[in-house]
N, C-alpha and C positions, 0 to 999 in steps of 0.2 A: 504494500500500500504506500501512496507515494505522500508525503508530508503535507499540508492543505498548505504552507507557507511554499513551501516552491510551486504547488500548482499555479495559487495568485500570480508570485510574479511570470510565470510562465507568460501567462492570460495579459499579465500589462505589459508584457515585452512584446505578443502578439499584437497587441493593441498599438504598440510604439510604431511597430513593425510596418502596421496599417498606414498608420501618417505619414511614414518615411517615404511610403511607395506611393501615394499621393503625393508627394512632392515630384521620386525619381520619373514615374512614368509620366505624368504632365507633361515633365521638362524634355524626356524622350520624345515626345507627341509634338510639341509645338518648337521647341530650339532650331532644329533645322528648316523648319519655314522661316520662322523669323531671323534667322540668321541670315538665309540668303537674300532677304530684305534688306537686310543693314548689312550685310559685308562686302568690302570692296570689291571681292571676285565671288563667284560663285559655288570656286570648288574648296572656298573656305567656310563654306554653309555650316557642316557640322563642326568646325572649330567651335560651338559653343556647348557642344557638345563634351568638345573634347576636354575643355575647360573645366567642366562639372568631374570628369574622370580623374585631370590631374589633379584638381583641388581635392578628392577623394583618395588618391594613390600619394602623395605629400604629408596628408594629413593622417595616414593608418598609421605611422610609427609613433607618432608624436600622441596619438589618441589613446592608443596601447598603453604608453607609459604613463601618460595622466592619472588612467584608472587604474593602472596598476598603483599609482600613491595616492591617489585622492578619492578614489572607490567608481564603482561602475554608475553608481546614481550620480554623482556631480556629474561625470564626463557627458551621461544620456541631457542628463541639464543641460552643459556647454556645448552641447551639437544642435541641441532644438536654437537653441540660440541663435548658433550661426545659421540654422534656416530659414528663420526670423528675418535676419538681416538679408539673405538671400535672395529670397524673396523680393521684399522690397526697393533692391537693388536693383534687381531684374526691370520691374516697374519701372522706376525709375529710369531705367537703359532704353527702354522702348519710348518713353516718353520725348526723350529727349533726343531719340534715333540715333543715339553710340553703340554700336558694334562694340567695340573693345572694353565700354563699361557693362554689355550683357555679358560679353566673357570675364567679366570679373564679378558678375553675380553669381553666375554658374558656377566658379573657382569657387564661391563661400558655400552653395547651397552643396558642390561636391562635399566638401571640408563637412557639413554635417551629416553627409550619407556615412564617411569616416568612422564617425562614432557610431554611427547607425550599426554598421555594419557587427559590432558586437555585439549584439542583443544576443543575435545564436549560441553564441560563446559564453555569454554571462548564464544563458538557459542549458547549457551542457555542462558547467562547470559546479552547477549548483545541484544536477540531478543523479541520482546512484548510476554507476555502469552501466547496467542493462536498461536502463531508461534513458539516457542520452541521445541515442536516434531521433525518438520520442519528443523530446525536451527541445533540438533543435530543428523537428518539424513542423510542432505546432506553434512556435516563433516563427518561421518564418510561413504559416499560413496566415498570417495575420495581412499579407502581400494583396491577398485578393478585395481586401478592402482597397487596397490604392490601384487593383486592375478594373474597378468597375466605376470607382467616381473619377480617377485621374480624367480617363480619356473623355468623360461626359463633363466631365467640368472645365475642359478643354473647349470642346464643342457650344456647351452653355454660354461661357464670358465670352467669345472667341471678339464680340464686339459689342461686349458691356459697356466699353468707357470708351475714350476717342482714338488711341489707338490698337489696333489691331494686338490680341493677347494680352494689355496692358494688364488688364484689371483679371488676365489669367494669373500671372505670376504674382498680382498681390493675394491674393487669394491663396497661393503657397505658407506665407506667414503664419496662414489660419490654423491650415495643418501643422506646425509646426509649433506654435501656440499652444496645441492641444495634444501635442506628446511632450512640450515641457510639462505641461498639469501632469499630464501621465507618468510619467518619469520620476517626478516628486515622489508619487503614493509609494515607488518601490522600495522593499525592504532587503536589500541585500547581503546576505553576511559580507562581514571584511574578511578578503582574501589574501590578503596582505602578509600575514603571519603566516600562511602557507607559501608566498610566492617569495621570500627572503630567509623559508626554514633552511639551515642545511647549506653546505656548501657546495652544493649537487649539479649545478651547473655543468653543463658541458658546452663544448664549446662550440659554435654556429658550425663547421664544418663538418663536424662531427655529425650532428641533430642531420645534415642536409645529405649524410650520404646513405641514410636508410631509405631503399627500397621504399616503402610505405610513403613516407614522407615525401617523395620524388611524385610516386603517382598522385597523391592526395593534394597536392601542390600541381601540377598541370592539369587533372582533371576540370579542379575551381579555376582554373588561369584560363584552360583554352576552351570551359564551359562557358565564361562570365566573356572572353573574348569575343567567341563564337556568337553567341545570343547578341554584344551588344554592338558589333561590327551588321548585324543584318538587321536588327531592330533601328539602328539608328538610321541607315539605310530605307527601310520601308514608308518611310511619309514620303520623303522627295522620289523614290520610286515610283510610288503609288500616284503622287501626281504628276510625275512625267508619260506616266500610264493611263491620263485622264481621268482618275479616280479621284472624288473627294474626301475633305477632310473627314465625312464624316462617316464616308467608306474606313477611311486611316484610323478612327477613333473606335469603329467595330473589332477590325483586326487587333488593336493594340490589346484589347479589355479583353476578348480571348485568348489572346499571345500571354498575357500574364496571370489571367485563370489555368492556363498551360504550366504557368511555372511555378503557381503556391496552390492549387487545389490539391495537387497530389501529394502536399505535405500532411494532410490527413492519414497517408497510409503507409509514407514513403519511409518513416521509420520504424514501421510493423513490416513490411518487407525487407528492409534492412536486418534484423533481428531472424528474421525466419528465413531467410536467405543468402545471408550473408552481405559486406559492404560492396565488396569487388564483382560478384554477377549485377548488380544494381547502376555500380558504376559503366561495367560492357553493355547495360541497354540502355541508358545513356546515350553513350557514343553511338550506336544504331540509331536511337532515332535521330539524334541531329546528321547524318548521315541522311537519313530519310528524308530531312528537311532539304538540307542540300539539293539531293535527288528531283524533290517537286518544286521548287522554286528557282532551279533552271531548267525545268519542264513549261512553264507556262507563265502567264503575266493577268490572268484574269482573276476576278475577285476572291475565287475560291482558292486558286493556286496560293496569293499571298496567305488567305486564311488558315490553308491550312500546312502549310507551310510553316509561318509562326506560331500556329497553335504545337503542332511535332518540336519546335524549336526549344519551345517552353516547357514542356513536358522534360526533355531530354535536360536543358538546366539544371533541371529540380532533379534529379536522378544525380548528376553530374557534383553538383552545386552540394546538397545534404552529405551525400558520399565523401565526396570530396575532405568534408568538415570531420564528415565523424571519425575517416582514419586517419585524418590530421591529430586528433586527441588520442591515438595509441601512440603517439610519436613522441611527447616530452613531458618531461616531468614539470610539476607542481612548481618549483622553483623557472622552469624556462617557458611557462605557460606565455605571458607576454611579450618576450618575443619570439615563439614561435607563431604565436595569432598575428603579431602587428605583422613580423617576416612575411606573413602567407598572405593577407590581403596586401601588402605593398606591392609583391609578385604579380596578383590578381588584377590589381589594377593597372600595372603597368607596361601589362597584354591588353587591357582596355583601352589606354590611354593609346597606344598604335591603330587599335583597331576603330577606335573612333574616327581618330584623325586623317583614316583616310578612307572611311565610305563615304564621305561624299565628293572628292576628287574619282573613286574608283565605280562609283553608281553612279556622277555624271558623264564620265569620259568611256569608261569602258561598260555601263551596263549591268542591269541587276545579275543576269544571267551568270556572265563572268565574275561576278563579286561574288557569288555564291561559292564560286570552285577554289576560290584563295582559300576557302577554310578547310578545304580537304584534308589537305594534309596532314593540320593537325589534330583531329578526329579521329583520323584514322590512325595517326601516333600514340595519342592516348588509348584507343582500343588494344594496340599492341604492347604496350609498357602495361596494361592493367591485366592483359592475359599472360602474359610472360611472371608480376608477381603473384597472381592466381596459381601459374604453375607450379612456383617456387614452394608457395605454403602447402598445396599439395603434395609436392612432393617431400618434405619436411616432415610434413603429418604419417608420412605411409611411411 
C-alpha cells in the first residue's frame, strides 16, 4: 500500500505537470507562425522555438543543483516564476513586433520547462522501487491536460487583443500562476541528507560508461529529439500544405494525448514486462511515424502520424527515466538527473533549430528521414543491452 503522502504529491506534480504543458505545447502550436512573422528570414521561423529548448537545456544543470540545496518545492516555485515572466515577455515581443525579444521570452519560458522537467524525478525519488514506473507515469499524465487546452487556447485568443497570438502568450502566465499555487501545497521530504550521505560518489565517467545509462540516456535524447524536431515542424508544414490552424491545433491535442494518455498504463507494462521491450516499441513506432509521414501530406497522414509519434515518446521518454534510476546512487542522484536532461535537450536544441530551415527548403517528407537513423540506433543499443542481461541471467 502506497503512503497517502506520496500519493498527494504525486496528484500535484501531475497537476504541475498539466500547467507546464499548457504553456510547452501552446508555444509549440503558435512560435513558428509567429516567428516567421517577425523574423528576418524565414528559415529562422522556429529559432523561437529553439530559444524555448536552449533556455530549457542551460537551465537543467543549474535547476538540479538549486533543489538539490534548496529543496524540490522552492525550485517548482522559481520555474513557475520564470513562466510568469515568460509569458509576459512573449506578449510583450508581439506587441511590439521584436523577433529577438520573443526569443528571449521563449529562453525564460524554456528556463521554466527546466524545473518542470523534474517533477518525474521528484515523483520517482519519493516512491518505493517497485512503484517508481508508476510514480513517474502518473506525473507525467498530468500532460494531457496541456494536450487539450494548449492547442484550443491557441485557437481561442489567436485574435483576442490587437495582435495576432498576443493575448495567447499572456495567457501562458495564467498557467503558470496556477502551478506556482500548486507547487506551494507540496510537501516534500528533504532529500538533502541522502544526496550528501556518504562519500559514495563516483565519478561522471564512471556513472556514463554503464551500458544502462548509455541507452537510458539516448533513448530520452533521441525520443525528446525525434518528437520535437517533427512536432515543431508540423504547423508550418501543415500550412504550406494548405491546412489551417485549426486543422494544426487538432493534430497537436492528439499528438500529445499520444504522449501522456498512455502514462496511465505505461508503468504497469513497465513492471510486467520489463523496461527495455517497452523501450524497442518505442523505437517501432516512431519508426512507424517516420514511415507515414513521408507517405503522405493529407490530414490524416499528419494525424496520425503524430499521434504514433506521441505514443512512441511516452514509451521512449518513461523508459528512458526509469532505467536512468538503476544507474546512481542517492549521493549522485543530481547530477545524474540535471546530466540526462542537459543531454536531452541539447538533441532538442539541434533539432529545433533546424526544422524549419529543413521543412522549408527540403520538405516534410525529407525531414522525416533525418530521424532515421537515430531510431533505428536506439533500437539497436537497446537490443544489444537486452541481450546482454539475458545472457547474464542464463
Amino acid at each position: 500500500m502506497i503512503d497517502r503522502s506520496i500519493l498527494r504529491n504525486v496528484w500535484l506534480l501531475a497537476a504541475c505537470q498539466g500547467m507546464l504543458l499548457c504553456n510547452g505545447v501552446t508555444l509549440i502550436a503558435v512560435n513558428g507562425l509567429v516567428g516567421r512573422q517577425l523574423a528576418p528570414s524565414p528559415t529562422l521561423a522556429t529559432l523561437t522555438i529553439t530559444g524555448y529548448v536552449i533556455g530549457a537545456a542551460l537551465m537543467t544543470l543549474p535547476a538540479s543543483q538549486f533543489m538539490r540545496r534548496f529543496g524540490r518545492r522552492a525550485g517548482f516555485m522559481l520555474g513557475a516564476v520564470l513562466g510568469i515572466c515568460g509569458g509576459l515577455l512573449c506578449a510583450y515581443a508581439v506587441h511590439v513586433g521584436s523577433f529577438w525579444l520573443l526569443c528571449l521570452g521563449t529562453f525564460t519560458s524554456g528556463s521554466y520547462n527546466a524545473f518542470g522537467l523534474q517533477y518525474r524525478f521528484a515523483a520517482a525519488d519519493m516512491a518505493p522501487a517497485d512503484w517508481k514506473p508508476k510514480a513517474i507515469s502518473y506525473t507525467l499524465a498530468g500532460g494531457i491536460i496541456g494536450g487539450f487546452i494548449g492547442p484550443a487556447l491557441g485557437n481561442l485568443t489567436r485574435n483576442a487583443w490587437g495582435a495576432e497570438f498576443m493575448a495567447t502568450y499572456a495567457s501562458l502566465s495564467a498557467f503558470a500562476l496556477v502551478a506556482l499555487l500548486i507547487a506551494a501545497m507540496l510537501k516534500i521530504p528533504d532529500a538533502a541528507a541522502s544526496a550528501h550521505a556518504g562519500d559514495d560518489r563516483r565519478p561522471w565517467r564512471e556513472i556514463a560508461r554503464q551500458p544502462a545509462f548509455i541507452v537510458a540516456v539516448l533513448a530520452a535524447a533521441v525520443g525528446y529529439g525525434t518528437m520535437n524536431l517533427l512536432m515543431a515542424a508540423t504547423p508550418l508544414a501543415m500550412d504550406v500544405c494548405g491546412l489551417g490552424f485549426g486543422d494544426v491545433a487538432f493534430v497537436l491535442q492528439w499528438h500529445v494525448l499520444g504522449m501522456y494518455a498512455p502514462s496511465f498504463f505505461t508503468g504497469s507494462l513497465i513492471r510486467r514486462v520489463g523496461v527495455l521491450p517497452v523501450l524497442l516499441a518505442g523505437a517501432a513506432l516512431m519508426l512507424g511515424c517516420i514511415g507515414l509521414a513521408s507517405s503522405g501530406v493529407s490530414l490524416m497522414h499528419f494525424w496520425w502520424a503524430l499521434l504514433l509519434l506521441g505514443i512512441g515518446w511516452n514509451f521512449l521518454y518513461i523508459g528512458g527515466t526509469t532505467l536512468l534510476t538503476e544507474t546512481y546512487r542517492p549521493a549522485e542522484r543530481a547530477m545524474v538527473q540535471g546530466g540526462n536532461d542537459f543531454m536531452v535537450f541539447a538533441v532538442q536544441a539541434v533539432s529545433s533549430v533546424s526544422a524549419g530551415a529543413l521543412v522549408l527548403g527540403q520538405g516534410w517528407s525529407t525531414l522525416n528521414l533525418y530521424a532515421l537513423p537515430a531510431v533505428a540506433g536506439v533500437m539497436a543499443l537497446t537490443a544489444s543491452l537486452m541481450w546482454q542481461r539475458r545472457g547474464a541471467a542464463g
